[in-house]
mmCIF file of the N, C-alpha and C atoms, coordinates in Angstrom:
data_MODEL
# 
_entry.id   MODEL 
# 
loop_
_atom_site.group_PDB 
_atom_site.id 
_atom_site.type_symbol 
_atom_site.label_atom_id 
_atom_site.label_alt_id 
_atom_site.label_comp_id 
_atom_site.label_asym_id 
_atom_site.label_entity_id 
_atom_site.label_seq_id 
_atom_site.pdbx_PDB_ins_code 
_atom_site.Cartn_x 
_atom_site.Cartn_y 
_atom_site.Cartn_z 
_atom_site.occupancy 
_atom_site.B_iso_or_equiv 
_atom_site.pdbx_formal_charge 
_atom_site.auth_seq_id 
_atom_site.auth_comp_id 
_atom_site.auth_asym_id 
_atom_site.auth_atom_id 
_atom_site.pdbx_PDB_model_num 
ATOM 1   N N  . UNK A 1 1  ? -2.250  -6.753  -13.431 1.00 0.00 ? 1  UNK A N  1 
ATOM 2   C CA . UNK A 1 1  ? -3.113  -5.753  -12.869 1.00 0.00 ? 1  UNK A CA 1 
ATOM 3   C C  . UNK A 1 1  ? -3.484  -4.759  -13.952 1.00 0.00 ? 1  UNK A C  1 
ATOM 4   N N  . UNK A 1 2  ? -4.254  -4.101  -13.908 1.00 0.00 ? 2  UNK A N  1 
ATOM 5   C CA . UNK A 1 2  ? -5.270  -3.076  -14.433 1.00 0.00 ? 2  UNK A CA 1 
ATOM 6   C C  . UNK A 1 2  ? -5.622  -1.780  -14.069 1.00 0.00 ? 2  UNK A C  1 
ATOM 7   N N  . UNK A 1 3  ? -4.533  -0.959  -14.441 1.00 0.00 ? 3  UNK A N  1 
ATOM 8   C CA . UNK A 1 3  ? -4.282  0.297   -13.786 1.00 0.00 ? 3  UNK A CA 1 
ATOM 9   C C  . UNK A 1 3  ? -4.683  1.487   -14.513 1.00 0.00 ? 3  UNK A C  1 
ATOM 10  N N  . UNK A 1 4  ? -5.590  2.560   -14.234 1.00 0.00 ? 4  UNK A N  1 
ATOM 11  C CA . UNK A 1 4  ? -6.184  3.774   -15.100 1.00 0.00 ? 4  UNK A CA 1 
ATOM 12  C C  . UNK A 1 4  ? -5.068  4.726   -14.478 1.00 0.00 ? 4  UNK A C  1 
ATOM 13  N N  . UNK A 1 5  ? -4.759  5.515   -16.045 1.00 0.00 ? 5  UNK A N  1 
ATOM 14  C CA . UNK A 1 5  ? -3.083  6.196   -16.760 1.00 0.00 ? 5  UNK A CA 1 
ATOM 15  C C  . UNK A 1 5  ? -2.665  6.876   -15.769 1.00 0.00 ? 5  UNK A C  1 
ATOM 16  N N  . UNK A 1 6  ? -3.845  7.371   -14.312 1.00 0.00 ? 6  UNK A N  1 
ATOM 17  C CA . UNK A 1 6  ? -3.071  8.230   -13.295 1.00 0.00 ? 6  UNK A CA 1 
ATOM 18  C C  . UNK A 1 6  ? -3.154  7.208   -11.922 1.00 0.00 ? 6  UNK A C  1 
ATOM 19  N N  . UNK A 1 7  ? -3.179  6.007   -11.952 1.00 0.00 ? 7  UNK A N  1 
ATOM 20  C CA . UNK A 1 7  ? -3.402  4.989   -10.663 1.00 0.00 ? 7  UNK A CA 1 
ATOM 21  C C  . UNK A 1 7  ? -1.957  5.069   -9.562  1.00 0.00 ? 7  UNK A C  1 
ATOM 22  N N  . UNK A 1 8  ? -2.229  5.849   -8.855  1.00 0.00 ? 8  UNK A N  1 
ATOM 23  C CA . UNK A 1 8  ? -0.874  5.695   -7.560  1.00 0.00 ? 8  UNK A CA 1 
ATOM 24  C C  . UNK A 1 8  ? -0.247  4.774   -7.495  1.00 0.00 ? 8  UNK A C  1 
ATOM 25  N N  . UNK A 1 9  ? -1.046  2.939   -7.805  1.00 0.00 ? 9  UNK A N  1 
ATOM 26  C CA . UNK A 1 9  ? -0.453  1.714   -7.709  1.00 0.00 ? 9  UNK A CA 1 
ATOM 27  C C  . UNK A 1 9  ? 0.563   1.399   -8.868  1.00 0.00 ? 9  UNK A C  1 
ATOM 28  N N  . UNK A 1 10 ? -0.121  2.173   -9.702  1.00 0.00 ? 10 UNK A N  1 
ATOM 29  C CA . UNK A 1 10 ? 0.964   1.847   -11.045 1.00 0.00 ? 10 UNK A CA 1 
ATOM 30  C C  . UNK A 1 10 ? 2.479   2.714   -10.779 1.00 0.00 ? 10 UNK A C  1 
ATOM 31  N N  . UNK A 1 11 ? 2.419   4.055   -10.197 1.00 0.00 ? 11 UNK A N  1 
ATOM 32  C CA . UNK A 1 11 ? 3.603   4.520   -9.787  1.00 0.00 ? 11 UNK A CA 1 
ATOM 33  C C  . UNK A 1 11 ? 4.186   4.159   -9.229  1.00 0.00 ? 11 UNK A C  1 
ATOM 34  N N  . UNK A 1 12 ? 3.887   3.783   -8.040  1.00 0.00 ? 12 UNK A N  1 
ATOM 35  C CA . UNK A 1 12 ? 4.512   2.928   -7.175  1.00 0.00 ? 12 UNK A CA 1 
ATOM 36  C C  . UNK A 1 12 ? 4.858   1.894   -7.209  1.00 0.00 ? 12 UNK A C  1 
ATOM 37  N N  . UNK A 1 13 ? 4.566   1.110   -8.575  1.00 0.00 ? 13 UNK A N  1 
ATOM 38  C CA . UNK A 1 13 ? 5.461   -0.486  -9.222  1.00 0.00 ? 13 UNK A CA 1 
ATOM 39  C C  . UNK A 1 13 ? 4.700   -1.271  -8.355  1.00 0.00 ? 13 UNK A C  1 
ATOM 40  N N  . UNK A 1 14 ? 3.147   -1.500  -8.063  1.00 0.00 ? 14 UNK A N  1 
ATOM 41  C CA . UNK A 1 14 ? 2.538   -2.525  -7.680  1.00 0.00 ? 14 UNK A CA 1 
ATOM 42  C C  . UNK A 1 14 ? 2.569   -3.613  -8.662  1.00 0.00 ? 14 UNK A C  1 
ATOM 43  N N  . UNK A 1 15 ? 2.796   -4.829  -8.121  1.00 0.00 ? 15 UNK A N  1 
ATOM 44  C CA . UNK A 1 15 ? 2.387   -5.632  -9.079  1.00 0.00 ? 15 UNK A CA 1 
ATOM 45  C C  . UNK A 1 15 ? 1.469   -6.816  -8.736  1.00 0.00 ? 15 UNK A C  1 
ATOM 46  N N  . UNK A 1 16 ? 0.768   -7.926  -9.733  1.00 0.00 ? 16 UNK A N  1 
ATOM 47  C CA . UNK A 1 16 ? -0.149  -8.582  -9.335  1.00 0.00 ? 16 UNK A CA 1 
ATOM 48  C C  . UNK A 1 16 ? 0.355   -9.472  -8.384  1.00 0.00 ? 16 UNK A C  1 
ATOM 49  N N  . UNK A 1 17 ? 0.128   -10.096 -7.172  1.00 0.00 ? 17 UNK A N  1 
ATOM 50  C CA . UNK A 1 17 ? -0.164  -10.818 -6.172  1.00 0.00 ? 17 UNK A CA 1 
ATOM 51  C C  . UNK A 1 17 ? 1.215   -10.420 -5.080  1.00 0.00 ? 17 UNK A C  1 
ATOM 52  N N  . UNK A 1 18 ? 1.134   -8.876  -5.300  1.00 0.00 ? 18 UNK A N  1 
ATOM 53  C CA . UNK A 1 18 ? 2.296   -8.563  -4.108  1.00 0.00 ? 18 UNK A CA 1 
ATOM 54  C C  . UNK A 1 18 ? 1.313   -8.490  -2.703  1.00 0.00 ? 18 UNK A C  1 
ATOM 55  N N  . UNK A 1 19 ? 1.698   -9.156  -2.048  1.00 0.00 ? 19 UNK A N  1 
ATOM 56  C CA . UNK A 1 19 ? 1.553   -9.174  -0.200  1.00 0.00 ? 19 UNK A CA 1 
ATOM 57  C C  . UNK A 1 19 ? 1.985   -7.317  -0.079  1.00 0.00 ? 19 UNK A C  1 
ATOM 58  N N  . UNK A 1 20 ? 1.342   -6.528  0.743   1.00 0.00 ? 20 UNK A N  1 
ATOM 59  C CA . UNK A 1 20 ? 1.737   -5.893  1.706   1.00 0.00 ? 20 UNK A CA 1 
ATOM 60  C C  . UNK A 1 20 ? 1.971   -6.403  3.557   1.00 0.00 ? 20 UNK A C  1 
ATOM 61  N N  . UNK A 1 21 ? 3.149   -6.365  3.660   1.00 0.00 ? 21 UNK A N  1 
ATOM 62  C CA . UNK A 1 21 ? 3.220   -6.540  4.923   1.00 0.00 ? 21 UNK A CA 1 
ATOM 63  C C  . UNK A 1 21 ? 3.518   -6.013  6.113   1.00 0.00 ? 21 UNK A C  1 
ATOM 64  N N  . UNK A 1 22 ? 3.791   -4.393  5.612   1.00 0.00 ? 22 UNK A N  1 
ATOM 65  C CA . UNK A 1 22 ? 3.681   -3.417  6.709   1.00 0.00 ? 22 UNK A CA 1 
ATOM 66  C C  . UNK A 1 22 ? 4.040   -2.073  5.755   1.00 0.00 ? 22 UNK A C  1 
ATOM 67  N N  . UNK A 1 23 ? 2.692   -1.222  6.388   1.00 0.00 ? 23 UNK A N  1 
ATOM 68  C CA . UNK A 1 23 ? 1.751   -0.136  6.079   1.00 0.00 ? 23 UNK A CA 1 
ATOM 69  C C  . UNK A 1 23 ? 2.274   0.913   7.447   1.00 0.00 ? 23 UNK A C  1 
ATOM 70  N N  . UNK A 1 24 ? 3.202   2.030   6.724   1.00 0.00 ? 24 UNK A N  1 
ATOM 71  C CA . UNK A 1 24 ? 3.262   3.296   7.454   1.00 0.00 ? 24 UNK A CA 1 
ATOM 72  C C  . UNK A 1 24 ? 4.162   2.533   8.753   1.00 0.00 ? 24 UNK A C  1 
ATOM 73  N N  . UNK A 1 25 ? 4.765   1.665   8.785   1.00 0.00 ? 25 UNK A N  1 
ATOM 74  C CA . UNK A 1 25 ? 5.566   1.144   9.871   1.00 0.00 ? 25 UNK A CA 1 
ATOM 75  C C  . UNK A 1 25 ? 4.863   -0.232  10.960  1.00 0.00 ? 25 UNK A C  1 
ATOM 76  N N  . UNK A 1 26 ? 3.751   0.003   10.418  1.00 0.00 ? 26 UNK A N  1 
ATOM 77  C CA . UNK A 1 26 ? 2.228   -0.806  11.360  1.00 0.00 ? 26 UNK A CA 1 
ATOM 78  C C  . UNK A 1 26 ? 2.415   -2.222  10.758  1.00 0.00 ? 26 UNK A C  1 
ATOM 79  N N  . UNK A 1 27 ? 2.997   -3.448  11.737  1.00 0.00 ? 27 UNK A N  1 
ATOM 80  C CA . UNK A 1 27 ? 2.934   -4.722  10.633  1.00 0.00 ? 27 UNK A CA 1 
ATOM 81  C C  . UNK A 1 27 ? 1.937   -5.306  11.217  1.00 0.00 ? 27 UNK A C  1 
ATOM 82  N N  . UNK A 1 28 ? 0.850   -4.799  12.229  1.00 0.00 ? 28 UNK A N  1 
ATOM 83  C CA . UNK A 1 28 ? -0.574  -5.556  12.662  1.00 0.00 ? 28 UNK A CA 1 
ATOM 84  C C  . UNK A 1 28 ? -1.709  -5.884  11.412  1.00 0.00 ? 28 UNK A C  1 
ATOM 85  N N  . UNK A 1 29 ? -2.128  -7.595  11.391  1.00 0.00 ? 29 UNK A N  1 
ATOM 86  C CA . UNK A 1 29 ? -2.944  -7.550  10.233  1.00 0.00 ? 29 UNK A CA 1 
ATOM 87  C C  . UNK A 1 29 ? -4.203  -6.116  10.736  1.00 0.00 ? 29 UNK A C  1 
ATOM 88  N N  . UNK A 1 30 ? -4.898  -5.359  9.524   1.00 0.00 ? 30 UNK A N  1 
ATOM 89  C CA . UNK A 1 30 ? -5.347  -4.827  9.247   1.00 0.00 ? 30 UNK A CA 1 
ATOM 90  C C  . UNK A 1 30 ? -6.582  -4.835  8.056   1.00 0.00 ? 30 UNK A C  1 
ATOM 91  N N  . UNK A 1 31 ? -7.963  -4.627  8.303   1.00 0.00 ? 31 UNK A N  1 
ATOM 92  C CA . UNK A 1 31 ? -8.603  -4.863  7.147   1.00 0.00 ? 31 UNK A CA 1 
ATOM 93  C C  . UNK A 1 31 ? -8.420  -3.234  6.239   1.00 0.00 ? 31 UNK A C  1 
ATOM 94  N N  . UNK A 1 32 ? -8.737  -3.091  4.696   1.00 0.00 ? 32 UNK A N  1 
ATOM 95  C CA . UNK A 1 32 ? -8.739  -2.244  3.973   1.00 0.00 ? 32 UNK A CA 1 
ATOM 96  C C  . UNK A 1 32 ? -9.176  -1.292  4.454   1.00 0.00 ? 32 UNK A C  1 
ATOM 97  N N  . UNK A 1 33 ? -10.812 -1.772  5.303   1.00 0.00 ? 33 UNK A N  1 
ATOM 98  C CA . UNK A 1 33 ? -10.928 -0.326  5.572   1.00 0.00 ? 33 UNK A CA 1 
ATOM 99  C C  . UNK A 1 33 ? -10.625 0.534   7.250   1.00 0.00 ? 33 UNK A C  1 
ATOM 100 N N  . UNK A 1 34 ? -9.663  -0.438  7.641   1.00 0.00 ? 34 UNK A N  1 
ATOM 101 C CA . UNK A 1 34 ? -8.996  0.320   8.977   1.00 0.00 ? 34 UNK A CA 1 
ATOM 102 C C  . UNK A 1 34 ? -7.700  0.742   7.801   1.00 0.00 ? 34 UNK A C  1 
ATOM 103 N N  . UNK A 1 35 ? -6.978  0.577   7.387   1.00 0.00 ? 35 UNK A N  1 
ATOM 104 C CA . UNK A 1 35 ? -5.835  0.804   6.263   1.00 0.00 ? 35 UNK A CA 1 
ATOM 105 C C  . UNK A 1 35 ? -6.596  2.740   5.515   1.00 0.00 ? 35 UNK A C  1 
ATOM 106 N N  . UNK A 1 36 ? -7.610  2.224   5.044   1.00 0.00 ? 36 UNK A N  1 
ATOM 107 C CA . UNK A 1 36 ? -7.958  3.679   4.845   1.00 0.00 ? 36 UNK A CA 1 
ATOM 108 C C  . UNK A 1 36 ? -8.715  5.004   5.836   1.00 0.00 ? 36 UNK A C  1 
ATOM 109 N N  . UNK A 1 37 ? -9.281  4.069   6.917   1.00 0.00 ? 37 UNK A N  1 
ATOM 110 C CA . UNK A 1 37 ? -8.747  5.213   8.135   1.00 0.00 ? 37 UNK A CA 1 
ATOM 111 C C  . UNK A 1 37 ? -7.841  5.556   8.437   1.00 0.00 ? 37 UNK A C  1 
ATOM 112 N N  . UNK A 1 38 ? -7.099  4.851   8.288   1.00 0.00 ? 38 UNK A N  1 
ATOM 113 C CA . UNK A 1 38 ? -5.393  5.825   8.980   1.00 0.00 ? 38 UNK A CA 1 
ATOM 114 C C  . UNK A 1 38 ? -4.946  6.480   8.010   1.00 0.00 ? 38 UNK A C  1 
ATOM 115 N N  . UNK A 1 39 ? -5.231  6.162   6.643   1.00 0.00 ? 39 UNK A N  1 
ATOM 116 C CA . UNK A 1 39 ? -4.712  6.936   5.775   1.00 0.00 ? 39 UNK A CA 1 
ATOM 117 C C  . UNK A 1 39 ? -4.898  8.661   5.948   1.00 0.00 ? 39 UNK A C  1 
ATOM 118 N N  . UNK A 1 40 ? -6.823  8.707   6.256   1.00 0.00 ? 40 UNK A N  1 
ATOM 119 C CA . UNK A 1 40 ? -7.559  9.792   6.440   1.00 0.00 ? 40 UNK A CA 1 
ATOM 120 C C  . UNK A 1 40 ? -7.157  10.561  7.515   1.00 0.00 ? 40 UNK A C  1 
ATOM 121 N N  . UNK A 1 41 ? -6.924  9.843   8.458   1.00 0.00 ? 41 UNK A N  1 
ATOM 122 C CA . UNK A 1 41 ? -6.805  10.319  9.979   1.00 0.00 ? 41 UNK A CA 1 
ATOM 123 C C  . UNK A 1 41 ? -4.918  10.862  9.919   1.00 0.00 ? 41 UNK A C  1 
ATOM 124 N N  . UNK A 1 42 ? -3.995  9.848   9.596   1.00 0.00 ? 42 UNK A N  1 
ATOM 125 C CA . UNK A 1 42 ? -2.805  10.162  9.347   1.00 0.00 ? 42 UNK A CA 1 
ATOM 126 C C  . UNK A 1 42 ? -1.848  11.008  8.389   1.00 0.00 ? 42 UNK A C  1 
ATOM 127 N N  . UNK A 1 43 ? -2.135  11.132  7.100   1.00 0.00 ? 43 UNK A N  1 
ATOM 128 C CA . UNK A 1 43 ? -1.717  11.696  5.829   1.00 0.00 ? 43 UNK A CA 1 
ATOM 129 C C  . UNK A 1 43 ? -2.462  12.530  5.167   1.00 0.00 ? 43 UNK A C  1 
ATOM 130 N N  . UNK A 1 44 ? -1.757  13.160  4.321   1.00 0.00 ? 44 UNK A N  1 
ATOM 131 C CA . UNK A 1 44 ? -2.192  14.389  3.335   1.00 0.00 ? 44 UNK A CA 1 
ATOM 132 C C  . UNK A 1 44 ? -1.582  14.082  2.118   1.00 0.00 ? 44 UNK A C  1 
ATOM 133 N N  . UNK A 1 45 ? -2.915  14.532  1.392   1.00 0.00 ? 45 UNK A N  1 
ATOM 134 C CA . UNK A 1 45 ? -2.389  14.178  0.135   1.00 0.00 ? 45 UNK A CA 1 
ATOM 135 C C  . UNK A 1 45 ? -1.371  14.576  -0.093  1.00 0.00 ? 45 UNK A C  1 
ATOM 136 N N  . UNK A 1 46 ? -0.379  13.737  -1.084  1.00 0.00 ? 46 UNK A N  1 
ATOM 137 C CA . UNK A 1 46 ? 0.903   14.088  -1.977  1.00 0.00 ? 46 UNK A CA 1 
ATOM 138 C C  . UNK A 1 46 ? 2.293   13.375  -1.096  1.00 0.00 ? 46 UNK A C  1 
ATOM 139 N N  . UNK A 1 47 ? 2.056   13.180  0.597   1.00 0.00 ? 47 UNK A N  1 
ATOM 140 C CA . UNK A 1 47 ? 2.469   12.171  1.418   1.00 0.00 ? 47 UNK A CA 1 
ATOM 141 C C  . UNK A 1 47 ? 3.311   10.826  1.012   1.00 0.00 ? 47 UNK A C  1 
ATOM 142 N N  . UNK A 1 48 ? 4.372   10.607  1.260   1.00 0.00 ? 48 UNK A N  1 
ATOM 143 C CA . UNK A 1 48 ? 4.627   9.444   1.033   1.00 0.00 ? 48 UNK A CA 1 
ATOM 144 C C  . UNK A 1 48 ? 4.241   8.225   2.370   1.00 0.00 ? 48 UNK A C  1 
ATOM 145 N N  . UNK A 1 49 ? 3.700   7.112   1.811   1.00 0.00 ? 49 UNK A N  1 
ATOM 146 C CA . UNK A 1 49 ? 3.545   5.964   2.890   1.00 0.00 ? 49 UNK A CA 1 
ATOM 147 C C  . UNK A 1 49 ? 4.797   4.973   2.632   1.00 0.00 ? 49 UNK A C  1 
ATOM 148 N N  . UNK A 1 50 ? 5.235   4.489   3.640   1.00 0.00 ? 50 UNK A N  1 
ATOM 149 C CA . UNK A 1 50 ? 6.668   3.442   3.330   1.00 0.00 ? 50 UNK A CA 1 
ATOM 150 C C  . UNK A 1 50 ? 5.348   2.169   3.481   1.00 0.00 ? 50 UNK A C  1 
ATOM 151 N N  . UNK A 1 51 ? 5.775   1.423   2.674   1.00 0.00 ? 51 UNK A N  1 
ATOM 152 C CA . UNK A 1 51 ? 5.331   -0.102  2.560   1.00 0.00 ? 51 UNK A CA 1 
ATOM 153 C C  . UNK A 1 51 ? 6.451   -0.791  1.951   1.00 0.00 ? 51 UNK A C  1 
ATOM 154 N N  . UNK A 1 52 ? 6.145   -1.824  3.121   1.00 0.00 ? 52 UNK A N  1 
ATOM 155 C CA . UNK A 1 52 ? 6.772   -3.453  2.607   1.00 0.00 ? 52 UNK A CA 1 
ATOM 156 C C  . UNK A 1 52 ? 6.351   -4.558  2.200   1.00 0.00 ? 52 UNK A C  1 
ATOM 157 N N  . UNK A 1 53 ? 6.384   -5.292  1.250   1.00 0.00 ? 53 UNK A N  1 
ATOM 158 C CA . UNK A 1 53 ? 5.267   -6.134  0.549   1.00 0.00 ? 53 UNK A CA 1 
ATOM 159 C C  . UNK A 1 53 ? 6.416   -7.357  0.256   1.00 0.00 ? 53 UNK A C  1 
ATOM 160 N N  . UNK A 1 54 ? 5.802   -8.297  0.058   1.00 0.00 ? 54 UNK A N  1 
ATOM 161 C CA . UNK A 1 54 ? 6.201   -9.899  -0.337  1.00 0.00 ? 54 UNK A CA 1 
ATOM 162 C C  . UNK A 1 54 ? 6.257   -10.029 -1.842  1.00 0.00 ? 54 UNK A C  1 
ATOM 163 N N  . UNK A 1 55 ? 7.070   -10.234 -2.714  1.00 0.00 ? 55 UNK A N  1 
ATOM 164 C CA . UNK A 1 55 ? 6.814   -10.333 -4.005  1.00 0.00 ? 55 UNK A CA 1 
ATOM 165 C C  . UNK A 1 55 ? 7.410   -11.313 -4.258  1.00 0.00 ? 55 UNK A C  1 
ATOM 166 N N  . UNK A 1 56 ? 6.456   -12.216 -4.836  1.00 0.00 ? 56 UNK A N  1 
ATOM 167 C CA . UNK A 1 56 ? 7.570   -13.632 -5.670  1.00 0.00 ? 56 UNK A CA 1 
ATOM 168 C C  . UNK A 1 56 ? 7.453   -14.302 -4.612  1.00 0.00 ? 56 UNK A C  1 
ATOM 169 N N  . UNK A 1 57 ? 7.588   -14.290 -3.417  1.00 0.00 ? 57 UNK A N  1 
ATOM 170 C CA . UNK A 1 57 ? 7.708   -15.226 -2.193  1.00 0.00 ? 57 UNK A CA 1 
ATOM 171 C C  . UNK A 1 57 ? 8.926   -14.204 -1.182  1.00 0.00 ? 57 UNK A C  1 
ATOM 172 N N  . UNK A 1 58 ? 9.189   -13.721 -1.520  1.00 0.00 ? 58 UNK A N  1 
ATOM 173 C CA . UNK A 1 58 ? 10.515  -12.959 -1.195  1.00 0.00 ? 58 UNK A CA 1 
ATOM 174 C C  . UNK A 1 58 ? 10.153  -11.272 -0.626  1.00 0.00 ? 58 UNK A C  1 
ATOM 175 N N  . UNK A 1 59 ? 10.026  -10.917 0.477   1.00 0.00 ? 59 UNK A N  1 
ATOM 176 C CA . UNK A 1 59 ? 10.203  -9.829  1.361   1.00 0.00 ? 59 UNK A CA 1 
ATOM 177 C C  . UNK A 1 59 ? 10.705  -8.573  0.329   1.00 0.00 ? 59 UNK A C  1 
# 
């Protein structure tokens, strides 16, 4: 991945072909941009979101 020096994803140890599989506690599939309505509607900046993601094959 390809991250500019202040990218949230890079803090947060994203890496290339990690699955998210549940966003803020929500494990209903979701497209990006219902994912960034709730962001808007739910959080404030500086907020932490809990996510769980698949990496490697592995939860």
């Amino acid at each position: 991945m390809h991250y500019r020096s202040h990218a949230t994803a890079k803090h947060a140890v994203f890496l290339e072909d990690d699955i998210v599989i549940s966003f803020d506690g929500k494990t209903e599939s979701m497209r990006e941009t219902e994912v960034f309505a709730h962001i808007l509607r739910e959080r404030t900046p500086g907020k932490r979101v809990e996510l769980k993601v698949i990496r490697k094959g592995k939860p």
